[in-house]
Structures are given as structure tokens and as C-alpha cells.
N, C-alpha and C positions, 0 to 999 in steps of 0.2 A: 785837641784832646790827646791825651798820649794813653796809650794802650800797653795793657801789661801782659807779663806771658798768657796766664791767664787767661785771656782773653783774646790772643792769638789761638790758642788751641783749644779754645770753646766749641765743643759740640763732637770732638775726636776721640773716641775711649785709646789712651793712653794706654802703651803697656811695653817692658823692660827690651820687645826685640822689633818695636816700632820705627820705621823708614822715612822719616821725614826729610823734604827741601824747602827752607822756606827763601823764593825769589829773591826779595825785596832785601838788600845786603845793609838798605839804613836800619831794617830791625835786630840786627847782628848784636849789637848791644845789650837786648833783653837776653842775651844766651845766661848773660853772667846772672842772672835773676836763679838760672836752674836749678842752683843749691839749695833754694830757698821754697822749692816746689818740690813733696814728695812724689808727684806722679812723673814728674822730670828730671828728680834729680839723679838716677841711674841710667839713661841716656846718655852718650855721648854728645856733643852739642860740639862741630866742627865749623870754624868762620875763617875766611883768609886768612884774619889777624893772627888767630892762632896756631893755624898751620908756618906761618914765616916767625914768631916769635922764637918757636923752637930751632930753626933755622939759620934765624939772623944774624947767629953769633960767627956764622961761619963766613970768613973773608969772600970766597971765591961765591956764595951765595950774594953776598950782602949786594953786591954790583945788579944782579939782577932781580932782588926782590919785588921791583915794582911791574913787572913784566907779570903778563897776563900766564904764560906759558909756565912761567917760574911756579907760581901760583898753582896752579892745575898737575905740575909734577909732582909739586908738596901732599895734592887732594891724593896723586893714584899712588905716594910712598903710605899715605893714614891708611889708604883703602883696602891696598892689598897687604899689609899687618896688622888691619885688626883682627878679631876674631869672627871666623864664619858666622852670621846670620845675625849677629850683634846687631840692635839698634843705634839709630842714631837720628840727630837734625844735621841737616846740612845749611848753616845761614850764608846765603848769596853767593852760593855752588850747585850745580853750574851754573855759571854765567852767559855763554854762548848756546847755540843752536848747536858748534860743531859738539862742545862741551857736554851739552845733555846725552849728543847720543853715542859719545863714548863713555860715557858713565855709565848708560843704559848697557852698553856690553860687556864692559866690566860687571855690575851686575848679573847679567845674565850669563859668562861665564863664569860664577857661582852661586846660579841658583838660584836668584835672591832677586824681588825686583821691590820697587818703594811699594810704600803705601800712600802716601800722598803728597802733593805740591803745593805749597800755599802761595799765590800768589800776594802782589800788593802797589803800591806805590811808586816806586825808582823802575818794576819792572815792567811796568806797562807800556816802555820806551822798548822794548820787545819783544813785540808780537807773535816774530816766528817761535821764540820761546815758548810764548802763553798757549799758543796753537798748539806745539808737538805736543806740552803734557797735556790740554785738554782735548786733541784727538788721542791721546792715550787713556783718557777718563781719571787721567790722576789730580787736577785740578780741584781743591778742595775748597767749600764755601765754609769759611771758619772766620768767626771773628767781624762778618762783615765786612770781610776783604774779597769776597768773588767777584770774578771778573764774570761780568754775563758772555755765556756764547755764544 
């Protein structure tokens, strides 16, 4: 059964300066639905794909776009030029354990920490992820996606 945005973010009141991670990087794909949802379509909606798309035109990038690191420099150039306090989703960012919690401090050197983590699927293959947000109480039961803890 395939799952629409909708329905990923069933049960979450939505609203323009909202913090979302959603784990699971195969739902990436529902981002591009956001247009099409007025409770999501002022949102930012951030995925690999399109942090490197804006990128990839550039030779000396191109060679490492596949690199995890490459990746993760693209998230902290979006993070630290958007606008303070902006909402956003982040699909299958972060990726790692070291990854969450320098994001977490990025964050909290400005102020700002999520509002929740949707886990699901692909990231169930890491645990110490699923642990740090749900010993953070960020782990969100949406959709029928929770992971019990």
C-alpha cells in the first residue's frame, strides 16, 4: 500500500515555522506532493537529491557527490542560509548517529531545536538513530509509522 503525504503527517498540527525529519530517505519522493498540500506547501521540504541537484553542475562537486560527507556539507551550506526559525522537513537527513548530533548543534546554536522525527522503513536498520531521537522524545507516532520503544 503506498502512503501519501497526507498520511505521513496525519495527527501533527502543521504550521509555516514547523521542524520536521522524516528518517526513512525512500519517502523522499512524497516531498514533491508538497505543492499540492496547502498545509505543506510553505514549508521547506530538503532531500539529498536536492541539496546535490543544485550542486551538481559544479565539476570539482560532481566527483564527490556520491559521498556521504559531500552530502552533509550541502545540508550545513541550506542550514546555515536559510532564514532563522524557518520551518522545514528534512527527508533522510540526518542520516547517521554522528549526523543527528551535529545537526542537533547546529540547531541549538541558533535557538531552534525540531519538533519531530518521523521514523519508518529503510531506517529501522539504525537503531542507534531511532534511540538518540526517541531518548530525545522527538520520535513521532504519525501515520502508523512508530517504532514502539
Amino acid at each position: 500500500m503506498k502512503s501519501s503525504l497526507s498520511d505521513l503527517f496525519a495527527g501533527l498540527s502543521l504550521r509555516a515555522r514547523i521542524k520536521l525529519v522524516v528518517l526513512d530517505p525512500t519517502r523522499a519522493g512524497l516531498a514533491g506532493e508538497a505543492s499540492e498540500n496547502s498545509s505543506l506547501n510553505q514549508i521547506e521540504h530538503v532531500s539529498p537529491a536536492r541539496l546535490l541537484r543544485s550542486e551538481i553542475s559544479q565539476p570539482a562537486f560532481a566527483q564527490s557527490a556520491a559521498n556521504d560527507a559531500a552530502v552533509f556539507a550541502l545540508l550545513r551550506k541550506w542550514f546555515w542560509s536559510r532564514k532563522p526559525d524557518a520551518g522545514f522537513v528534512l527527508w533522510g537527513l540526518p542520516a547517521t548517529l554522528l549526523q543527528a548530533m551535529v545537526f542537533d548543534e547546529w540547531l541549538e546554536a541558533r535557538q531552534e531545536c525540531l519538533d519531530a522525527v518521523i521514523p519508518g522503513g529503510v531506517c529501522e536498520s539504525n537503531p542507534a538513530l531511532l534511540d538518540y531521537y526517541r531518548n530525545h522524545g522527538l520520535l513521532a507516532d504519525v501515520g502508523g509509522l512508530a517504532i514502539n520503544p
